[in-house]
C-alpha positions as CSV (number, residue, x, y, z in Angstrom):
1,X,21.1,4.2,33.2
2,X,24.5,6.1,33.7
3,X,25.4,8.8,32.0
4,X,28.1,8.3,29.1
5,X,30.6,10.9,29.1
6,X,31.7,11.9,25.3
7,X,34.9,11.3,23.7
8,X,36.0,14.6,23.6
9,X,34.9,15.6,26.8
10,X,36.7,12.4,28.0
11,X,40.1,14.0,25.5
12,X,39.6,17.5,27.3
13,X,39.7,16.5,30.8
14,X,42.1,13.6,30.5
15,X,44.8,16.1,29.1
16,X,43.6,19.1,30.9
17,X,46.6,19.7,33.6
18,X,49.2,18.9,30.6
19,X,47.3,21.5,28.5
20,X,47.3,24.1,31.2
21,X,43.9,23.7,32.4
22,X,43.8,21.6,35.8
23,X,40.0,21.0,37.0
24,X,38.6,22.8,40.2
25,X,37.0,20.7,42.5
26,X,34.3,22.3,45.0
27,X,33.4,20.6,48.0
28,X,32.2,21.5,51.4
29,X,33.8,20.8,55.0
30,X,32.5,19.3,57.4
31,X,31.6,22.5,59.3
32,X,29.4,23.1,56.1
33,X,32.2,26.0,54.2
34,X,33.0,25.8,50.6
35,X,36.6,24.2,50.1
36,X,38.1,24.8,46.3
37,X,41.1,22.5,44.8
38,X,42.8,22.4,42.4
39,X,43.4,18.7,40.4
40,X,46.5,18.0,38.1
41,X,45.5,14.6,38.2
42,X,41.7,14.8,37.7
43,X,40.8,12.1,34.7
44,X,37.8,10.1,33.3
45,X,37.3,6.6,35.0
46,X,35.0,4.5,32.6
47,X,31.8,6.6,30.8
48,X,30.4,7.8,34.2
49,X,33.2,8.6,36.4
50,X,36.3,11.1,36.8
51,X,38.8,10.6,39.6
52,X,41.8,12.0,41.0
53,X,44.8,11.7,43.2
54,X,44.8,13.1,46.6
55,X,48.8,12.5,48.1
56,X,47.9,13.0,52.0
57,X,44.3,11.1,52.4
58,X,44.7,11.3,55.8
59,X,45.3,15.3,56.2
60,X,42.8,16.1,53.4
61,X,40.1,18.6,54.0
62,X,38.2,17.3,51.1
63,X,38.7,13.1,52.4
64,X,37.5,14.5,55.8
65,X,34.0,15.7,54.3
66,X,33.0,12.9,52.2
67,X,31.1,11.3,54.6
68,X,29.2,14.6,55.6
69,X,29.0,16.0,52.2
70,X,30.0,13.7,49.4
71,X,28.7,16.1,46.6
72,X,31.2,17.8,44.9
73,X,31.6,20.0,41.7
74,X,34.5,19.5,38.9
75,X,34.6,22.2,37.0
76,X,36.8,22.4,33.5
77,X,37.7,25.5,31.5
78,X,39.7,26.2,28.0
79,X,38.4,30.0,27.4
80,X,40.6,30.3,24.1
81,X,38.7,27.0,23.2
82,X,35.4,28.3,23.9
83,X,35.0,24.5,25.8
84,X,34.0,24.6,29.7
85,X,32.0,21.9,31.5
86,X,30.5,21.0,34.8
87,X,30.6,17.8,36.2
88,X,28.1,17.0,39.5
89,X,28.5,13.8,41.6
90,X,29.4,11.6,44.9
91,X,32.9,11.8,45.7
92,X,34.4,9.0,48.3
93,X,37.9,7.8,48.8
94,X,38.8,4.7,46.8
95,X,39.5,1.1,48.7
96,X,40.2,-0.9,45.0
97,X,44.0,-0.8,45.2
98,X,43.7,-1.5,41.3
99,X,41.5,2.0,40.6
100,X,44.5,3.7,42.7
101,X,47.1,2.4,40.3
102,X,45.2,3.0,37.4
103,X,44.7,6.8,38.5
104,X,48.3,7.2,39.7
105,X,49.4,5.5,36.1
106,X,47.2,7.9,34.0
107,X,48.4,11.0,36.4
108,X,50.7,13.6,34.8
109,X,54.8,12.6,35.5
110,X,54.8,16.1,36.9
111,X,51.8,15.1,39.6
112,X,53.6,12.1,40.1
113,X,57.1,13.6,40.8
114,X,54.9,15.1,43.8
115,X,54.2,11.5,45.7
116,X,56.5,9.2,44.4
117,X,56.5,6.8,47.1
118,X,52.5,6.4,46.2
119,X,51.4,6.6,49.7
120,X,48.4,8.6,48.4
121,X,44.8,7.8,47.1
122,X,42.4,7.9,44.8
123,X,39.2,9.7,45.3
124,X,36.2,8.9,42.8
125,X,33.5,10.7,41.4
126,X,30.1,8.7,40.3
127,X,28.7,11.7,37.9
128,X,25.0,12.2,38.5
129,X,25.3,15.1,35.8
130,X,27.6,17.2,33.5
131,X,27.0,20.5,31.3
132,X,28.5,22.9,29.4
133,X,29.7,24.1,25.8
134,X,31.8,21.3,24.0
135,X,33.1,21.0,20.2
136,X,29.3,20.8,19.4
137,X,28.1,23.5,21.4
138,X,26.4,23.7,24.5
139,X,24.9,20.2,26.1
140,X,23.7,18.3,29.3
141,X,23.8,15.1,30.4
142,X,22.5,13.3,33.4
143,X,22.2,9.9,34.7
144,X,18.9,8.1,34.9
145,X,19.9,6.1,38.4
């Protein structure tokens, strides 16, 4: 069984980059170094999944390692909050031209303003796990499949 991600997890990162807070993403290249991002668009995609926007597919170091190494790390943090989570999974570029639209849509305006013509992509991440300290304190969650 997937994981269900909670409501106000879901709130947290869905509003993060508005609120100040824009997730990290760790990856690794394909010549095995650690690559860091950081995602104004990153968002919840059902219970199980977040996603985000990536404007140049093409030129993208993270796109480029997917195959290689599709594990990658989101990480969220709101210090005043005392909330912070981890979020482990598969990443891999998007081919449903309706998930792209849908993440575009739900990106920030200002995120938008930044590939207006669309000619990015979506990059999804199936969450195998997710940890930290939410509203109710500290919790993890992982996925039975």
């Amino acid at each position: 069984m997937a994981l269900v991600l909670p409501e106000a997890v879901k709130r947290d990162v869905n509003s993060a980059f508005g609120e100040g807070h824009p997730i990290v993403v760790a990856g690794v290249t394909v010549d095995g170094e650690p690559t860091v991002s950081y995602r104004g668009t990153a968002q919840t995609l059902g219970d199980s999944a977040l996603a985000f926007w990536t404007r140049d597919a093409a030129g993208s170091t993270l796109v480029s390692s997917l195959e290689a190494h599709p594990m990658v790390v989101c990480v969220y943090t709101n210090m005043p909050e005392r909330r912070f989570y981890q979020f482990g999974g598969k990443a891999r570029l998007n081919e449903d031209p309706e998930v792209d639209r849908t993440v575009y849509d739900n990106s920030h305006e200002l995120e938008q303003q930044r590939d207006p013509e669309r000619k990015g992509k979506a990059i999804v991440v199936e969450l195998d796990w997710v940890q930290g300290r939410g509203f109710d304190g500290p919790f993890r969650l992982e996925s039975n499949e």
